[in-house]
C-alpha positions as CSV (number, residue, x, y, z in Angstrom):
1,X,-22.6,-49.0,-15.6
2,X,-18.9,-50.4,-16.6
3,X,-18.4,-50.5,-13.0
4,X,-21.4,-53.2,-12.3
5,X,-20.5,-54.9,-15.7
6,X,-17.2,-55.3,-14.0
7,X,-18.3,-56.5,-10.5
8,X,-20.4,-59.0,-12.3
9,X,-17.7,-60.4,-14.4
10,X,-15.7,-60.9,-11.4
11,X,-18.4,-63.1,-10.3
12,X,-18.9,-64.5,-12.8
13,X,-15.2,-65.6,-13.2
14,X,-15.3,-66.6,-9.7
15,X,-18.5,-69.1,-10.5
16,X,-16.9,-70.3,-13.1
17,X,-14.0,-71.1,-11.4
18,X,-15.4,-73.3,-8.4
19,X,-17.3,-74.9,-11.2
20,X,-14.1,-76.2,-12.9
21,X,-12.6,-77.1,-9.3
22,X,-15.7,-79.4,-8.6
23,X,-15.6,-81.0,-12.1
24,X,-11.9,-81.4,-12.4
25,X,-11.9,-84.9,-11.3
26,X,-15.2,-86.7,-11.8
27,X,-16.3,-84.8,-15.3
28,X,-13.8,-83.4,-17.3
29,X,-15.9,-82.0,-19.9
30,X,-17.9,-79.9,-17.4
31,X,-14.4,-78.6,-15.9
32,X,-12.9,-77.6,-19.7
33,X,-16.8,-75.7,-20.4
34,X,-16.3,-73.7,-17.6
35,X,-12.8,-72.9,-18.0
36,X,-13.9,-71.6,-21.6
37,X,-16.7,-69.7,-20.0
38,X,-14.1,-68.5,-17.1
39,X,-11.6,-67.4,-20.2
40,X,-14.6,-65.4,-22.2
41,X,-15.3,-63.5,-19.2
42,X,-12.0,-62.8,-18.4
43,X,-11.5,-61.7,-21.9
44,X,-14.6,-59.5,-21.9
45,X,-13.5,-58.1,-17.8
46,X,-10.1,-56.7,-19.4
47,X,-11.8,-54.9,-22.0
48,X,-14.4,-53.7,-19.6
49,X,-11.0,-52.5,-17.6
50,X,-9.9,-51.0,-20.6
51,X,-13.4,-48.8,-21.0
52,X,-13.4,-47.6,-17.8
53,X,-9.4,-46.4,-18.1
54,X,-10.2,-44.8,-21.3
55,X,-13.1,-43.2,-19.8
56,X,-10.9,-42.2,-16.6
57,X,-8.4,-40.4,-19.1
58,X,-11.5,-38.5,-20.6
59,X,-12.0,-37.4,-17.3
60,X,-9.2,-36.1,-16.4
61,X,-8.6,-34.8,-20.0
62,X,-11.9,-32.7,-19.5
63,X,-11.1,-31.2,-16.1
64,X,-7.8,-30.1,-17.0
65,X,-9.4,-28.4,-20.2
66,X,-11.8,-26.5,-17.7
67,X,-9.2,-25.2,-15.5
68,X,-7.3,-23.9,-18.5
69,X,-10.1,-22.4,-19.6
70,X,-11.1,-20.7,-16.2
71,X,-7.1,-20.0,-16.1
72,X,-7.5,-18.5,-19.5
73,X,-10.7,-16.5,-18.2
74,X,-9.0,-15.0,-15.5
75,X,-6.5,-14.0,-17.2
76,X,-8.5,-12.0,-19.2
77,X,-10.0,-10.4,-16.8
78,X,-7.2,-9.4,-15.1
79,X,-6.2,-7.7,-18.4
80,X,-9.0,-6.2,-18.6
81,X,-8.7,-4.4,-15.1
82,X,-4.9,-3.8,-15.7
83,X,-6.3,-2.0,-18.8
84,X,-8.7,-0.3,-16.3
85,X,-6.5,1.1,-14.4
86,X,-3.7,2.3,-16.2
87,X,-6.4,3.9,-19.0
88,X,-4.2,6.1,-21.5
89,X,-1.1,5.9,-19.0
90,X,1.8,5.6,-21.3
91,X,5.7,5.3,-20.4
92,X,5.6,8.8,-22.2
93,X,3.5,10.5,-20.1
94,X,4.8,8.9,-17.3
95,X,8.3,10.4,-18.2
96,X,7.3,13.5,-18.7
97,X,5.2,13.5,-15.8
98,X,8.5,12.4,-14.0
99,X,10.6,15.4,-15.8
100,X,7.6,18.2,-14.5
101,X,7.8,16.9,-11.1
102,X,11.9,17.1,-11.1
103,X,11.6,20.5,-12.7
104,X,9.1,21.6,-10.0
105,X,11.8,19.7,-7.3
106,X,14.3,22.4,-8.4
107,X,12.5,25.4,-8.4
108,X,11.5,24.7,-4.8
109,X,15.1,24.2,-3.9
110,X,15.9,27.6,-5.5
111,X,13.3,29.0,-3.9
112,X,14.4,27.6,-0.5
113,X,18.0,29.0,-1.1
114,X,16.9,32.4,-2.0
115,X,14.9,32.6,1.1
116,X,17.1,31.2,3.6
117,X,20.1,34.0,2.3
118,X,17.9,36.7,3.0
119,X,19.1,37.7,6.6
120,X,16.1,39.8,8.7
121,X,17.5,41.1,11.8
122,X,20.2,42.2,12.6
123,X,23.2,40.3,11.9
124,X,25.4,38.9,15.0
125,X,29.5,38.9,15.2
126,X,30.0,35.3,15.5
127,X,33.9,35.6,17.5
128,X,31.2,37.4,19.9
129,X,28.9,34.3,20.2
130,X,32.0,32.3,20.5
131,X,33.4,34.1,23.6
132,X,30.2,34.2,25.2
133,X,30.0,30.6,24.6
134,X,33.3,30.1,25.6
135,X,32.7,31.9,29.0
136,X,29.6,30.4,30.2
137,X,31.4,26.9,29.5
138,X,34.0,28.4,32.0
139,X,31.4,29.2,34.4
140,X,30.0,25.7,34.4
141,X,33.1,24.0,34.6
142,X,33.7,26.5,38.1
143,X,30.5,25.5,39.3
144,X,31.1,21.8,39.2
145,X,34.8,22.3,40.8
146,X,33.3,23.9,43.4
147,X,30.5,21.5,44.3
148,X,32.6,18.4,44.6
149,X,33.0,17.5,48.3
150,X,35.8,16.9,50.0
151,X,37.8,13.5,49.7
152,X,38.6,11.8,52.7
153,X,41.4,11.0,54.0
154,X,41.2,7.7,55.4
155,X,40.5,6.6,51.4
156,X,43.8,8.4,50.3
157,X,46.7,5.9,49.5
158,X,50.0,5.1,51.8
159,X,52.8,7.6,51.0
160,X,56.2,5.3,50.7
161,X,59.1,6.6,53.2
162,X,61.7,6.5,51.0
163,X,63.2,8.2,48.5
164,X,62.7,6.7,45.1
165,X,65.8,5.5,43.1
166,X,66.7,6.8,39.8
167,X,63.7,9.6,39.9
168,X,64.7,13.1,40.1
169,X,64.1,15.3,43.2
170,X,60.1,16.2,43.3
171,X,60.0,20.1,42.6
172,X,57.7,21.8,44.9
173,X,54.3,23.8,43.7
174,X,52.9,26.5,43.9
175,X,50.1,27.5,45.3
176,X,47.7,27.1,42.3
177,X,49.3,24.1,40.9
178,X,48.9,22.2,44.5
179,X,45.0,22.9,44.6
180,X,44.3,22.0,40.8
181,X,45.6,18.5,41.7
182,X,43.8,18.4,45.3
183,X,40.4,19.6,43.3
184,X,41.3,17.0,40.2
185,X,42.0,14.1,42.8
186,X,38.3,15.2,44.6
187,X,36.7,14.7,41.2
188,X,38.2,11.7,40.2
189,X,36.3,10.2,43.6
């Protein structure tokens, strides 16, 4: 309703207006009535302005009260379910709940200790396991040195001519010694 009060005022303003802009020159007492009309509607459109801001507030005023209140509801409810759901849990209970559980923690531990020291079977040297261990790593390690292929020759670097100056005379191997390094130089292929 304010809203077509105020869309009629404007037109009316506007009437009133064109009448004073026709009258201005030939009858000056028509022009001045209908500036006095133009000012009394103007007067009444700013107080129709003025409902209709007052009204907007209200508005706004309202819905902000409803979604506190469905805020407030909500969180009710969700007091309600955390009530739900924790029933008569207390921190107490909780703790000692927490302490039983621990206590249990140990006991199994114990348990687990006592069992594991019990030894069924008989019981093994370990200095034997480690020489067996210690033999079938030398038996691997023969194995590998005596699949290795041979290296060729054509791959093998240029021997200098020359003696080397400032080196001391090269002592010569034995046996054993000479085919470590020809085996070592085949692996390293």
């Amino acid at each position: 309703m304010l809203q077509k009060r105020e869309a009629h005022l404007f037109r009316q303003i506007e009437e009133q207006e064109q009448i004073a802009r026709k009258n201005v020159t030939t009858n000056t007492t028509a022009a001045k009535a209908a500036l006095r009309r133009k000012k009394v509607h103007e007067h009444n459109l700013q107080q129709t302005l003025n409902h209709i801001a007052t009204l907007e507030q209200q508005i706004n005023a309202i819905e902000s009260a409803n979604i506190n209140q469905e805020t407030f509801a909500a969180m009710q409810r969700a007091g309600k379910a955390m009530e739900t759901i924790h029933g008569k849990l207390t921190p107490t209970k909780v703790d000692e709940a927490m302490d039983k559980l621990a206590e249990y923690n140990r006991l199994n531990e114990e348990i687990s200790e006592v069992m594991g020291s019990v030894a069924i079977g008989p019981q093994l040297d370990e200095t034997e396991l480690e020489d067996e261990l210690e033999q079938l790593q030398q038996a691997e390690l023969e194995n590998k040195m005596l699949e290795t292929g041979s290296l060729p020759v054509d791959r093998l670097p240029a021997v200098a001519n020359g003696e080397i100056k400032g080196k001391a005379p090269a002592v010569t191997e034995d046996d054993e010694e000479a085919e470590l390094r020809k085996l070592q130089a085949e692996m390293a292929m």
